[in-house]
Residue, then its C-alpha position, 0 to 999 in steps of 0.5 A: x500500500x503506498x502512502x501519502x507524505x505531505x511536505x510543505x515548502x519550507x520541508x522541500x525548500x529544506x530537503x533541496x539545499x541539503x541535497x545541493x550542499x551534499x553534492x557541493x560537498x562531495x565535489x569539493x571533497x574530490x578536487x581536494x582529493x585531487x590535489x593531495x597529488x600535486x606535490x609542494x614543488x615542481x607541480x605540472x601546471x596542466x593539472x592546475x588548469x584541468x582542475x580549474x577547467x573542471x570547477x567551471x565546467x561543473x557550474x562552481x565559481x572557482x573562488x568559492x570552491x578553493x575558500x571551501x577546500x579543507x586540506x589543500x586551499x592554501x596550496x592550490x592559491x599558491x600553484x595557482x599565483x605561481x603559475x599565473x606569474x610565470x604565464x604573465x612573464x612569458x606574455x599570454x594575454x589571457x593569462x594576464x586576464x585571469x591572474x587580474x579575475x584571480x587578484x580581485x578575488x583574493 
């Protein structure tokens, strides 16, 4: 026999942010597995720009997402300033636009 549940919309608006926060959750929790990889020095700035594409592709602001890394946020803004400078110095404009997005924020 099947039954009714009456939700009202405060109960749905409660159970949709909680399903969103879990999901937000667990896809900050893989990049922070991700990162555990990159070492400290001598990091491949590919994988620094997979991982930045990745948040972007899944609909997250980047700046969000690193504010939000548990164990790998600091690292991840120091890769990423490091990077940028070194794109800056070598001249690719759209790096330089970036590094600008990057500062505002931070």
């Amino acid at each position: 026999m099947k039954k009714i549940v009456r939700l009202t919309e405060s109960d749905l608006t409660r159970i949709v942010r909680r399903v969103i926060s879990e999901q937000e959750d667990a896809f900050i929790e893989q990049i922070d597995s991700e990162l555990d990889s990159v070492p400290e020095e001598g990091e491949d700035p590919g994988l620094l720009e997979r991982i930045v594409n990745k948040i972007q592709n899944a609909g997250h602001d980047v700046h969000m997402v690193i504010n939000k890394l548990r164990r790998n946020g600091r690292k991840f803004r120091k890769h990423l300033a490091k990077h940028f400078q070194e794109e800056m110095k070598q001249g690719k404009r759209h790096f330089k636009r970036i590094a600008k997005k990057l500062n505002r924020m931070f």
